[in-house]
Backbone bond lengths (Angstrom), bond angles and torsions (degrees), N, CA, C in turn:
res aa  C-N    CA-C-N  psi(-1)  N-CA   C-N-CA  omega(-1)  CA-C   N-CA-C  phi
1 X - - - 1.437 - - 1.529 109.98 -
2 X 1.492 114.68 143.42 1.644 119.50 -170.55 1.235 101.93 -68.24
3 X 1.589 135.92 151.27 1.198 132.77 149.50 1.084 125.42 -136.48
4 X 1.445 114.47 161.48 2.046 116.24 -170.90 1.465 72.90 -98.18
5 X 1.439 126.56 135.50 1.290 146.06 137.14 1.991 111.80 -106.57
6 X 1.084 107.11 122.44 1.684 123.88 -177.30 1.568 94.29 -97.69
7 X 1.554 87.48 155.67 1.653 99.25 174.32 1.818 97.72 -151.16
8 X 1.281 99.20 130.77 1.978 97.90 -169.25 1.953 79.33 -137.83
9 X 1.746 80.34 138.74 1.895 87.99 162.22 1.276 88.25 -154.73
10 X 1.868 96.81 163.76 1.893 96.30 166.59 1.807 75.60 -141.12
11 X 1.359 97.09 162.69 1.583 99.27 -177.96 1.272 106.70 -127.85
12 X 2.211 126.37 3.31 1.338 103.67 163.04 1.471 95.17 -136.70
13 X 1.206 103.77 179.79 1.575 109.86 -165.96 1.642 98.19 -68.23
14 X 1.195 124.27 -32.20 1.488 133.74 -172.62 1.570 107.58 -38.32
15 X 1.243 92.68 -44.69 1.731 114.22 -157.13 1.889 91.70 -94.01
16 X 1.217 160.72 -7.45 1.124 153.68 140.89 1.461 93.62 -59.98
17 X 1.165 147.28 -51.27 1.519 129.15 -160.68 1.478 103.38 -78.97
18 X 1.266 123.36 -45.83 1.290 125.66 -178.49 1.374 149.32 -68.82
19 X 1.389 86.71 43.32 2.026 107.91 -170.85 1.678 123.24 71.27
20 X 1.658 102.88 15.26 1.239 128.19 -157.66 1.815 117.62 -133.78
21 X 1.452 95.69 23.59 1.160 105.97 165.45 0.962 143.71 -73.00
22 X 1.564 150.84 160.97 1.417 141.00 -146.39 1.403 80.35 -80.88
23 X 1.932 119.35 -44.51 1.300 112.48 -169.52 1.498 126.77 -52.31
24 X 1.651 102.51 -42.24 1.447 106.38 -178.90 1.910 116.06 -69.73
25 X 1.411 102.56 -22.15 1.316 82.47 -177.34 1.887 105.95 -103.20
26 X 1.185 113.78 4.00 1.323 105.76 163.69 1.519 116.71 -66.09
27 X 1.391 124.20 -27.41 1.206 151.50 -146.26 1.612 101.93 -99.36
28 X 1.840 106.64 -37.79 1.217 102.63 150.55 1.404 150.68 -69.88
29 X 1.589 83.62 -38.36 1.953 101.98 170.24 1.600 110.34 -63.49
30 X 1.382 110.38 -39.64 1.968 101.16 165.86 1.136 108.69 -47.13
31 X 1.461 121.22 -66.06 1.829 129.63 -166.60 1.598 102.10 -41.21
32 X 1.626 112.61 -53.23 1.628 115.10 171.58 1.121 137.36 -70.43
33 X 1.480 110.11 18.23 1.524 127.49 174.26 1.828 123.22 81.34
34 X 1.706 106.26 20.57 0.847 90.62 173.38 1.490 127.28 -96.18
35 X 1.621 149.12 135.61 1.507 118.48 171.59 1.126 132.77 -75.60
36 X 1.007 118.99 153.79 1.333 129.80 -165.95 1.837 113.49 -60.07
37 X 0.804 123.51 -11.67 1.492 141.87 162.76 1.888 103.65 -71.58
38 X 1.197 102.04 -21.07 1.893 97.23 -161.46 1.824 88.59 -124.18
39 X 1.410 106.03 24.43 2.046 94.31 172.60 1.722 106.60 -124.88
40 X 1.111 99.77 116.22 1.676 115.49 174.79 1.565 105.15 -92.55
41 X 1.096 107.23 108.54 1.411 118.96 147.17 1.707 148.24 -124.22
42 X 1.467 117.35 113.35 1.029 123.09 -152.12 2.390 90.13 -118.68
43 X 1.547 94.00 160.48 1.457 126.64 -173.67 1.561 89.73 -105.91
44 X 1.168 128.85 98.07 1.705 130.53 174.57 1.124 105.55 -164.25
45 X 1.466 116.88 144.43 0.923 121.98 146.62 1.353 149.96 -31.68
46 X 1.594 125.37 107.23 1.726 116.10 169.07 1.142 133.84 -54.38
47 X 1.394 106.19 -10.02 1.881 112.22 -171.47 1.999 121.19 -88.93
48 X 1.579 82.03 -16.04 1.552 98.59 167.59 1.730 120.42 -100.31
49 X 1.330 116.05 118.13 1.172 110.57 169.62 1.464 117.18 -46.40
50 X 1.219 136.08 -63.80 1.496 144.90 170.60 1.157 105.82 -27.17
51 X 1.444 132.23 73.79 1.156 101.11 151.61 2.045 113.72 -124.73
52 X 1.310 107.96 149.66 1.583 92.12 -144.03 1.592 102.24 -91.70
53 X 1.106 114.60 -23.61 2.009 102.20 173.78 1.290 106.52 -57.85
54 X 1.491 122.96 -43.33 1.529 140.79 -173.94 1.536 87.67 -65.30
55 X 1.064 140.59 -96.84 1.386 126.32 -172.01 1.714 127.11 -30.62
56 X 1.187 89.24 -59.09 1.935 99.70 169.72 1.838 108.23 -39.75
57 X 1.567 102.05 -51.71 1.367 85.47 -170.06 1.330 115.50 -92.74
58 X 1.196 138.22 -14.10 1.430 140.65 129.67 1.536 108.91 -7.91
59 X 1.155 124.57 -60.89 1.683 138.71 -161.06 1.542 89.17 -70.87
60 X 1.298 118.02 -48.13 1.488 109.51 -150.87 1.717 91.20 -83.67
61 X 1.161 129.95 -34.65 1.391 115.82 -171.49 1.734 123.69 -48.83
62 X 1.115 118.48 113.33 1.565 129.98 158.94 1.237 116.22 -59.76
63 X 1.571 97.32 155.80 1.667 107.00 165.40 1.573 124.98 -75.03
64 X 1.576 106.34 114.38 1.099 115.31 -174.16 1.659 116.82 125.99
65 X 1.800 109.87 -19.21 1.066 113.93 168.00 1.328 114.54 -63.48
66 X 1.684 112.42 173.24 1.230 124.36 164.90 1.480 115.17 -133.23
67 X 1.545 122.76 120.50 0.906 134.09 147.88 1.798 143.36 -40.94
68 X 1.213 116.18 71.60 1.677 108.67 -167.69 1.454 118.40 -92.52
69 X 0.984 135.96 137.93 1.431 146.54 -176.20 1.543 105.96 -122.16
70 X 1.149 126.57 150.37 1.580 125.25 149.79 0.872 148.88 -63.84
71 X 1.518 100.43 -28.31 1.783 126.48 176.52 1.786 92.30 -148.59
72 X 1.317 97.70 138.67 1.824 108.73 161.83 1.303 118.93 -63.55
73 X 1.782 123.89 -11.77 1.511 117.79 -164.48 1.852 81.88 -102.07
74 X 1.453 117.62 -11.20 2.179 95.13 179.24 1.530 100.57 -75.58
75 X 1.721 129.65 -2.77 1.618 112.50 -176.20 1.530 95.54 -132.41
76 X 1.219 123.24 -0.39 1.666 105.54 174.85 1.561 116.70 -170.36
77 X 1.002 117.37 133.26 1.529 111.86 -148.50 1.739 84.98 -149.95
78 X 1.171 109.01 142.36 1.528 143.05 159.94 1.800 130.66 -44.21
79 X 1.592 94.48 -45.96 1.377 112.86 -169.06 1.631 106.75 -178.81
């Protein structure tokens, strides 16, 4: 069966105060259909590839799932 699986991180405290909380964007990934059983959210750093909920749920995704984020810079960033 298809599923919306969400993935929300912030990696400094700055970004919890700033409308950018794990809370606020969990809150988004519901609104985007994901359940709450299928939203990983982890406090890590973007500058490290390693990060292991982000990997874990990578692994678990099937064909046909969908991956939703809030912003493209909480799963992949440049620098």
């Amino acid at each position: 069966m298809r599923k919306k699986k969400g993935y929300g991180r912030v990696s400094t405290k700055g970004q919890q105060r700033d409308s950018n909380s794990l809370e606020d964007q969990k809150n988004k990934l519901l609104d985007a259909g994901c359940d709450e059983e299928d939203i990983v959210l982890e406090a890590y750093t973007g500058t490290k590839m390693d990060r292991p909920k982000f990997t874990k749920l990578l692994e678990e995704l099937e064909p046909g799932d969908t991956l939703v984020v809030t912003k493209l810079d909480r799963f992949a960033r440049t620098a």
